[in-house]
C-alpha positions as CSV (number, residue, x, y, z in Angstrom):
1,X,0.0,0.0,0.0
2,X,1.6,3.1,-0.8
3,X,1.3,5.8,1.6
4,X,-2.4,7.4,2.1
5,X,-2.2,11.3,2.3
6,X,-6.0,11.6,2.8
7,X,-6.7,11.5,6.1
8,X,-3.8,13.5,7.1
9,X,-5.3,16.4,5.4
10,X,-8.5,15.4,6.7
11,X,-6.7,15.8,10.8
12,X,-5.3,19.3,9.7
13,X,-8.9,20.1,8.3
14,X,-10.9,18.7,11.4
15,X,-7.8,20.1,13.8
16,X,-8.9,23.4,12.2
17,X,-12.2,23.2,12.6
18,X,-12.1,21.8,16.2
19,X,-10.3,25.1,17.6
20,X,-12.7,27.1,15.4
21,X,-15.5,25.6,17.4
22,X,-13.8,25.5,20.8
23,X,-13.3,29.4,20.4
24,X,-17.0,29.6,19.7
25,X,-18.1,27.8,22.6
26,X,-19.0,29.1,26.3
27,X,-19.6,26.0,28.1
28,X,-15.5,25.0,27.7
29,X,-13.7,23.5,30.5
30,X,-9.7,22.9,30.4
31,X,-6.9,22.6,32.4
32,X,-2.8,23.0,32.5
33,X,-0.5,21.0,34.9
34,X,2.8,21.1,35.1
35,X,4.6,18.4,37.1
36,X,8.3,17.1,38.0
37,X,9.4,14.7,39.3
38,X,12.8,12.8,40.1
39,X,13.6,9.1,40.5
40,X,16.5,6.8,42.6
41,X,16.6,3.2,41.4
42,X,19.1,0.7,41.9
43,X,18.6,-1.0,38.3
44,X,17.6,2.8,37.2
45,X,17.6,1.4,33.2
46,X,16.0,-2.0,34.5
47,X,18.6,-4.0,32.3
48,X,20.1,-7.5,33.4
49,X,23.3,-5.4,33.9
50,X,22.0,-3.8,36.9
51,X,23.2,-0.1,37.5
52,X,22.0,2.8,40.0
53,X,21.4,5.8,39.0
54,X,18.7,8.9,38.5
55,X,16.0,10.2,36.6
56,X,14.7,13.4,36.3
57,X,11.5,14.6,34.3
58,X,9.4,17.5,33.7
59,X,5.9,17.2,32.2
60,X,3.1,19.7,30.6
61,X,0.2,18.1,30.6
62,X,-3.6,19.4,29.4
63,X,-7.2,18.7,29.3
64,X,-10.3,20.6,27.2
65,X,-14.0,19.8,27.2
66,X,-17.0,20.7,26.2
67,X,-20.6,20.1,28.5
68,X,-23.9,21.0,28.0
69,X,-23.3,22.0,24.1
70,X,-26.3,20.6,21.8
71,X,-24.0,20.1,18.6
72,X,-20.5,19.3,19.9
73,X,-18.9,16.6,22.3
74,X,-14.7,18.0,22.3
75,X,-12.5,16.4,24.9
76,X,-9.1,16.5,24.3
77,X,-6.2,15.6,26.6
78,X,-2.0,15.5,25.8
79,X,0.7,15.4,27.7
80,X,4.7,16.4,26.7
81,X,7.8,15.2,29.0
82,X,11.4,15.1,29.4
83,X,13.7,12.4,31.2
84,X,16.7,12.7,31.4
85,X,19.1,9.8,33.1
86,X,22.1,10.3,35.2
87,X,23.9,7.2,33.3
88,X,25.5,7.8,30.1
89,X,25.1,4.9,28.4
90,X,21.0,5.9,28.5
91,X,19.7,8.0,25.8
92,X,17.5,11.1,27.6
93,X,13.8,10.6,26.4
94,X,11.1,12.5,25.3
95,X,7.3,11.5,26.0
96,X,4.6,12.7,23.8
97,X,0.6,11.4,24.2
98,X,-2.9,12.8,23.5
99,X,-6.2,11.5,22.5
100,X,-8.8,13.3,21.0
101,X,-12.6,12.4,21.0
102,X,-14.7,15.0,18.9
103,X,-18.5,14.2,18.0
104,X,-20.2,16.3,16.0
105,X,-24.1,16.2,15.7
106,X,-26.3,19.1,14.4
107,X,-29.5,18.7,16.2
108,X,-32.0,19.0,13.2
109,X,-30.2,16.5,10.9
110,X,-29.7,13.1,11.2
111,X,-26.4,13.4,10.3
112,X,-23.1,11.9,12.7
113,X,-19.3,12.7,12.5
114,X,-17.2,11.4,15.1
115,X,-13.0,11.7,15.1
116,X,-10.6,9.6,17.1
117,X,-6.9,10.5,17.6
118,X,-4.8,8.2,20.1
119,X,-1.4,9.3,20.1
120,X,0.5,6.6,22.9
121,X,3.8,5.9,23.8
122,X,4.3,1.8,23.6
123,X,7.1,-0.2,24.1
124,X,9.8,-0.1,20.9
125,X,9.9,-3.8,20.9
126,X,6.9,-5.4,22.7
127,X,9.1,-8.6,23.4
128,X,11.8,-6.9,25.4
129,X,10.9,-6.0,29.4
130,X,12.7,-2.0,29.3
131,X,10.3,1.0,29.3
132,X,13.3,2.8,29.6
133,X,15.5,3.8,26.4
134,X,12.8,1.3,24.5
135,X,9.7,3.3,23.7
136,X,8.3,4.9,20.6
137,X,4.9,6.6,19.7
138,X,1.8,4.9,17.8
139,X,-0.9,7.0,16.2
140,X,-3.9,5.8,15.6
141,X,-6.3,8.1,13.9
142,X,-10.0,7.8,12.7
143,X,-12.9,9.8,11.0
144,X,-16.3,7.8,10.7
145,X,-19.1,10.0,9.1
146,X,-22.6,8.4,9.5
147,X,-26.0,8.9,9.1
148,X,-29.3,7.8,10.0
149,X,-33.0,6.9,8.4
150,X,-36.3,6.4,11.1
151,X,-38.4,3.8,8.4
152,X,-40.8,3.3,10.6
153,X,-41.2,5.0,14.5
154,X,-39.6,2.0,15.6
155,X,-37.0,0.7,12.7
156,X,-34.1,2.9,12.0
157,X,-31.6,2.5,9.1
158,X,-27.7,3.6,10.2
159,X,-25.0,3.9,7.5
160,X,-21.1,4.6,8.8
161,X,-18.4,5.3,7.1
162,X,-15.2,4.6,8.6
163,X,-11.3,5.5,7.7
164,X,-8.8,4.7,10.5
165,X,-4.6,5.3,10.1
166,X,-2.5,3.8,12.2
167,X,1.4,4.9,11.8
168,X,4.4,4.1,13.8
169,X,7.2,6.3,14.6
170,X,10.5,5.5,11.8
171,X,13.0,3.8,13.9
172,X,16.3,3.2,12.1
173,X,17.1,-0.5,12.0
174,X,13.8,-1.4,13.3
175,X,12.7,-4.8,12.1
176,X,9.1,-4.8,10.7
177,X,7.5,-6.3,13.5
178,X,7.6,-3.1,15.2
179,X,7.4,-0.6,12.3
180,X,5.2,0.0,9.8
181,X,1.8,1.3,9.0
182,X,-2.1,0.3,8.5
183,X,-5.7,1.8,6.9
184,X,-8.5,0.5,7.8
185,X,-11.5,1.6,5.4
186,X,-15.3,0.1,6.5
187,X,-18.8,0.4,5.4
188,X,-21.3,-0.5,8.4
189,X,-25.0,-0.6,7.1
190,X,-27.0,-1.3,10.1
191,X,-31.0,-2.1,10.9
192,X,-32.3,-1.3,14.5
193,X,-35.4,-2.3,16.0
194,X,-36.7,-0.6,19.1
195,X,-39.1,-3.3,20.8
196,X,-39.4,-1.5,23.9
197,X,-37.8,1.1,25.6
198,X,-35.4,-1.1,27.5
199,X,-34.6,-3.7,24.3
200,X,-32.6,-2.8,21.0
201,X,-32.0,-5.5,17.9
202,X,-30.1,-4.8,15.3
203,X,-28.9,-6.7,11.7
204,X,-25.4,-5.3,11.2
205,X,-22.7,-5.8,8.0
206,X,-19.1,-4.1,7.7
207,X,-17.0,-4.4,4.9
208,X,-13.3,-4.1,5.7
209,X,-10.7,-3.6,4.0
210,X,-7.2,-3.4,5.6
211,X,-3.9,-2.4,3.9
212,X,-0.5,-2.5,5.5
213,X,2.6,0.3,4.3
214,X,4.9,-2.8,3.8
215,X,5.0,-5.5,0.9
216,X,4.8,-9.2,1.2
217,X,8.4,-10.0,1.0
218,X,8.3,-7.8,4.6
219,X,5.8,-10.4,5.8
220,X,2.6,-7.9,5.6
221,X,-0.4,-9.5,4.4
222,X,-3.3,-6.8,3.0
223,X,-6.8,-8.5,3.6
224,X,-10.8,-7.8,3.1
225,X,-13.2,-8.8,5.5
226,X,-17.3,-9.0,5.6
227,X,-18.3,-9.0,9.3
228,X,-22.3,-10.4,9.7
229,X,-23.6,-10.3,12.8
230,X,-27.0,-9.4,14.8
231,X,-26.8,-7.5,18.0
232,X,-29.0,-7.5,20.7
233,X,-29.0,-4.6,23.3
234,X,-30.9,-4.4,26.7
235,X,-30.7,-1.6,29.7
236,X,-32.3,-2.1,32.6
237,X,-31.7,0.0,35.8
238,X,-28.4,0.4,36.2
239,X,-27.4,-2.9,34.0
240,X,-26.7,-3.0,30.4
241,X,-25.4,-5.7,28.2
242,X,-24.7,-6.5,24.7
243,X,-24.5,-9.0,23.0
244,X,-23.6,-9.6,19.2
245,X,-23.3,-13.3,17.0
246,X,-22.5,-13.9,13.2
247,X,-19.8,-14.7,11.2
248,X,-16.5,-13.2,9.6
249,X,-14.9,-13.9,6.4
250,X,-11.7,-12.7,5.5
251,X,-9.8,-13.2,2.4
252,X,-6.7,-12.2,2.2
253,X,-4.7,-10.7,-1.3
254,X,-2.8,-14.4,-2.1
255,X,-7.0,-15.2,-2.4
256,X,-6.7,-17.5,0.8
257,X,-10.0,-17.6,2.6
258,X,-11.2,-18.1,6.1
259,X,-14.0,-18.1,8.4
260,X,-14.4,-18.0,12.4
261,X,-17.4,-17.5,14.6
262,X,-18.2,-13.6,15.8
263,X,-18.9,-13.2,19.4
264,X,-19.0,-10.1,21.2
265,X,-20.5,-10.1,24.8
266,X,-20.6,-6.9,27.5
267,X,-22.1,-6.7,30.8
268,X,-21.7,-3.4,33.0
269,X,-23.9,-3.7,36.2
270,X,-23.6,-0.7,38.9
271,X,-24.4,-3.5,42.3
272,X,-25.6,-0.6,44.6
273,X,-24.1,2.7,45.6
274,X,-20.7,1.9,46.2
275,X,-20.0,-1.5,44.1
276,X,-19.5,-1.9,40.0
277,X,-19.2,-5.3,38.1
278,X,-18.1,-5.6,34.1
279,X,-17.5,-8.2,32.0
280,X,-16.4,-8.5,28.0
281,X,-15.1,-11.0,25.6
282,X,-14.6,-11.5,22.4
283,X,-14.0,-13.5,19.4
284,X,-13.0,-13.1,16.2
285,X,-10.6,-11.4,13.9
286,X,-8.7,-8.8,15.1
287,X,-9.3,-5.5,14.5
288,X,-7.6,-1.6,15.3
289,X,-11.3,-0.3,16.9
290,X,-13.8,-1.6,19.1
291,X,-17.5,-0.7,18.9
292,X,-19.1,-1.0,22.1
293,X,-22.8,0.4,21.5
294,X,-24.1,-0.6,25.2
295,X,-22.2,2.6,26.1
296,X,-21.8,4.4,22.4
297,X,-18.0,4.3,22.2
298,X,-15.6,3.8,19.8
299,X,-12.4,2.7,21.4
300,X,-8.9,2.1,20.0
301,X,-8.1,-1.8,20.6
302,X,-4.5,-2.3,21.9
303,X,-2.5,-2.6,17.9
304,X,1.0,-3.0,19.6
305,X,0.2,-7.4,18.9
306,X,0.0,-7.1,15.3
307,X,1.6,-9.8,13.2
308,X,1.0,-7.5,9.7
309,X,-1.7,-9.6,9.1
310,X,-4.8,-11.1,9.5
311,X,-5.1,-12.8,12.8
312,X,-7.5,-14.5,14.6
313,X,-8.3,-13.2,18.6
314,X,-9.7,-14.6,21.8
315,X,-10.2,-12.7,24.4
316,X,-12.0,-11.9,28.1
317,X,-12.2,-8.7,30.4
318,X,-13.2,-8.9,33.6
319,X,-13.2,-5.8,36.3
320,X,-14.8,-4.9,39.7
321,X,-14.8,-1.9,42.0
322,X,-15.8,-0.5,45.2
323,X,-15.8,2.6,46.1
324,X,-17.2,5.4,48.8
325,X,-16.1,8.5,50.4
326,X,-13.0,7.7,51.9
327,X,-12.0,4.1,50.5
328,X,-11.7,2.8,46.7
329,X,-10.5,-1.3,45.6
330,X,-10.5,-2.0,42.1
331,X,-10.0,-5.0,40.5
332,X,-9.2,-6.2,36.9
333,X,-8.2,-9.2,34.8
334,X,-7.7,-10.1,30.9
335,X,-6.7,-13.1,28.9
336,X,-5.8,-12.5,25.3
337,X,-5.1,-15.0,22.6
338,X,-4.0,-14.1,18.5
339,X,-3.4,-16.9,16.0
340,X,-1.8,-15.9,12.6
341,X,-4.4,-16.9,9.8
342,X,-2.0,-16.5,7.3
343,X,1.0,-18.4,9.8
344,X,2.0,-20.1,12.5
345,X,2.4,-17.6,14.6
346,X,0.6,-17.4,17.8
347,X,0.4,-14.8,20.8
348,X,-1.2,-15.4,24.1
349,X,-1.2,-12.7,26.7
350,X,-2.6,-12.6,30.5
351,X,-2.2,-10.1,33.2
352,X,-4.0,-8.4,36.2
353,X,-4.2,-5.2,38.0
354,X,-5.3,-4.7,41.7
355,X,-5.5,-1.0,43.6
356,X,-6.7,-0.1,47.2
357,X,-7.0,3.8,48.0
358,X,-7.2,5.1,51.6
359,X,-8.0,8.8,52.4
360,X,-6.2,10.6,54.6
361,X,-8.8,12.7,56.2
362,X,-10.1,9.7,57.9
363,X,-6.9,9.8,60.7
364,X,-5.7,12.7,59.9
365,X,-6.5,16.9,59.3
366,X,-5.8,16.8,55.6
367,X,-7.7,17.1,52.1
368,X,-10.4,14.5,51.4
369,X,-7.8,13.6,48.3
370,X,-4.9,13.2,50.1
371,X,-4.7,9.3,50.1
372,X,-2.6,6.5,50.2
373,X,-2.2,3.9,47.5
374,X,-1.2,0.7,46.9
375,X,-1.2,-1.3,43.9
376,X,-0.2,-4.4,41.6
377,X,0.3,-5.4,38.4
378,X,1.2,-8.5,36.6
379,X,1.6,-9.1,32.9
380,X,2.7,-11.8,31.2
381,X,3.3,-13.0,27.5
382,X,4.1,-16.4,25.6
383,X,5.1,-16.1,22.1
384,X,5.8,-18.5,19.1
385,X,6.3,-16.1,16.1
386,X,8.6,-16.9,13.4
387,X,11.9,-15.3,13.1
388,X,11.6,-14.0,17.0
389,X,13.5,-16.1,19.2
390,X,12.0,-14.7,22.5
391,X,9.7,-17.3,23.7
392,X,7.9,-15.7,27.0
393,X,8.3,-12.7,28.7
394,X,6.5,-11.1,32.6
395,X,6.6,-8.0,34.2
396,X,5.2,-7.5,37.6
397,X,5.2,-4.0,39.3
398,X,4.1,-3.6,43.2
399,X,3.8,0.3,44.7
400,X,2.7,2.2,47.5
401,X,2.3,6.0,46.9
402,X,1.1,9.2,49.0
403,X,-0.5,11.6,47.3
404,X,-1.0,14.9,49.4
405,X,-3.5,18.1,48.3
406,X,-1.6,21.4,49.7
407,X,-4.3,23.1,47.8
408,X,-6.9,23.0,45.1
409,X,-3.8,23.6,42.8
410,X,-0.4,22.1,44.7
411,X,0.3,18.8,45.4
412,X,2.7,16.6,45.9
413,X,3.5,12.8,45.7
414,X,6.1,10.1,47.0
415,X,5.8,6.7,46.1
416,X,8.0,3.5,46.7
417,X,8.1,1.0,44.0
418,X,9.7,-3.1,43.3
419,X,9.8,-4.1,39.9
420,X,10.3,-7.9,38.8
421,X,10.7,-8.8,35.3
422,X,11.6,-12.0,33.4
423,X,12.9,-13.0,29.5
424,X,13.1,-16.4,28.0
425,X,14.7,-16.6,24.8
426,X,14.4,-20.0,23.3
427,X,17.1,-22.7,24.1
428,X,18.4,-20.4,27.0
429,X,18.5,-19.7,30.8
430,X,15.8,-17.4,32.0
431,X,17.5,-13.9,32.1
432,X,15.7,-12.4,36.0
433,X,15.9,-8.2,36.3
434,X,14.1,-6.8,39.2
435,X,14.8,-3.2,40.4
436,X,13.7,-0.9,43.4
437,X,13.1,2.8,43.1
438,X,11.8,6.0,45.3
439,X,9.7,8.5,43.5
440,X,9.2,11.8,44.8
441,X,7.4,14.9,42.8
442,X,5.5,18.0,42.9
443,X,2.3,18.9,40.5
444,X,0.6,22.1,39.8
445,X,-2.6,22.1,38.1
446,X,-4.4,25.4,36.8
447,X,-8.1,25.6,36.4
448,X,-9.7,28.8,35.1
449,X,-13.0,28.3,37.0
């Protein structure tokens, strides 16, 4: 695929027209922090050659949003750092992010626009265990235009147009499992049923078609894919699920074909006041976005585990929290499997987060958000790709942090971390890296109203 210039010039278009809008309207909230912070570790570039040493970083960090507009849903959040590393032999390293959700609906027209912009730091090679010196930015970036016909009071017809980019940051002598770049272009045509106020069905087709930067002899793969599927929607209270069946057919530009099942399931129940339950899974081929119409988002799904091709993915979500007016536990867990369809090669992932928050103000005069935390993290990966000789890999992070409020505006944080880490590369011993660090920085936010 050579490279697609069109929906660049569509961002600089839509960028334009966003801060036109954002000028024009009253009801605009946004924000500006600035925060530093400085590090001590004794593995400080968490390498198997273990070395101490310092970090220091400054961050500008934003936030914009619109509420209570009738034609425009803007929020916008970025976020721009520097580190720099007291050891020589680690490059300093600059941290750019934002993500952009803009919908666009003109209340006398049945007319839809939404834009998507993730711009996210991931790893530069997702098989290594370093954040540090081993990062790059991937953009993800997507304009779906739709529209809507009411047939009947209770049929509606919905017709989406979707182009998605995804582009990765040129790294010299970066092997194409880490490089590269993707367009997505869909067609959705939709029917929706409203049998009651509670119950939605709909009869839903996409056409795909997926096209990578690279050529074949680089190992990418370009593909079409017709998605057919019925969805059933229900709210009740304060529980919602989804849940969507069909089939996928792919073929891919050597004319190979195949099929798989299409399963998508979502439960979000709110228990009572203080507790929240959610579930998802998934099956199918992969894809850069995920749909979730139980909520009306369109969410970038993680792309850092593509192969350059089509590939087949299992996967399950599971999360629950508690929270009240002092205390907060969260909980979360996923399971994640790809399968090359055109290869051998297969991915499976697996990891868990855990968090307890404890305000302050319940022993002591301080801020309701001065807290402590604690939290945990494990994720682990088992790979069997072709031409990759790393064959598993872990990372497990465990932290306990105090935040403390001076004021609305000042605060300031401390935080004492152990990281554990673990690479198998086939045929050899399991290379062990664990480091220990103390974080200590100061944030100022400013907030116009």
């Amino acid at each position: 695929m050579k490279n697609n210039k069109y929906l660049s010039k569509i961002k600089t278009v839509a960028a334009f027209a966003i801060l036109g809008q954002i000028y024009s309207v009253h009801s605009l909230e946004y924000a500006v922090s600035v925060s530093t912070e400085t590090e001590y570790s004794d593995n400080i570039s968490q390498a198997l050659n273990s070395e101490e040493g310092d970090r220091l970083s400054l961050e500008l960090g934003f936030t914009l949003s619109t509420e209570n507009t009738k034609s425009w849903d803007i929020n916008l959040s970025g976020a721009y750092s520097d580190e720099n590393y007291s050891v020589d032999s680690l490059a300093d390293q600059t941290n750019k992010e934002f993500d952009a959700r803009v919908f666009y609906r003109p209340p006398t027209s049945n007319f839809r626009l939404l834009f998507l912009e993730s711009y996210t730091i991931v790893p530069r090679n997702r098989f290594a265990v370093e954040n540090v010196d081993n990062t790059r930015n991937i953009n993800v970036a997507t304009l779906r235009p739709s529209y809507f016909f009411n047939v009947t009071s209770g049929d509606k017809l919905n017709i989406e147009v979707s182009k998605t980019d995804l582009d990765n940051d040129e790294i010299e002598g970066a092997g194409f499992t880490t490089n590269g770049s993707r367009q997505d272009d869909e067609i959705s045509v939709s029917w929706e049923r409203v049998i009651n106020a509670n119950t939605f069905l709909s009869i839903v087709r996409n056409d795909v078609k997926v096209d990578y930067s690279a050529s074949m002899a680089e190992g990418a793969v370009d593909y079409d894919q017709i998605d057919t599927f019925i969805s059933y929607r229900r709210v009740v209270g304060m529980t919602q699920y989804q849940l969507d069946f069909g089939r996928s057919e792919l073929t891919n530009q050597l004319g190979q074909k195949s099929e798989d099942e299409l399963i998508t399931a979502s439960l979000g129940r709110q228990i009572n006041r203080t507790h929240f339950i959610s579930f998802s899974g998934r099956k199918g081929f992969d894809s850069l976005l995920g749909t979730d119409i139980a909520t009306e988002t369109v969410d970038v799904i993680n792309p850092t585990n593509e192969f350059q091709s089509a590939s087949k993915v299992r996967e399950i979500n599971f999360g629950y929290a508690i929270e009240d007016n002092t205390d907060s536990l969260s909980f979360s867990l996923f399971d994640r499997e790809l399968i090359g369809v055109d290869s051998t090669d297969e991915e499976k992932r697996q990891g868990l987060t855990a968090q307890y928050s404890v305000s302050m103000s319940r022993y002591f005069n301080t801020p309701l958000e001065s807290n402590i935390e604690i939290g945990y993290s494990l994720a682990k990966s088992d790979f069997s790709i072709t031409g990759v000789n790393t064959s598993a890999n872990s990372v497990e992070n465990l932290r306990l942090r105090y935040n403390h409020n001076q004021t609305r505006a000042l605060s300031y944080y401390a935080e004492i971390s152990r990281r554990l880490s673990y690479l198998q590369l086939a045929g050899l011993p399991e290379e062990k890296r664990d480091s220990s660090s103390i974080v200590i920085g100061v944030r100022y936010n400013f907030t116009p109203r």
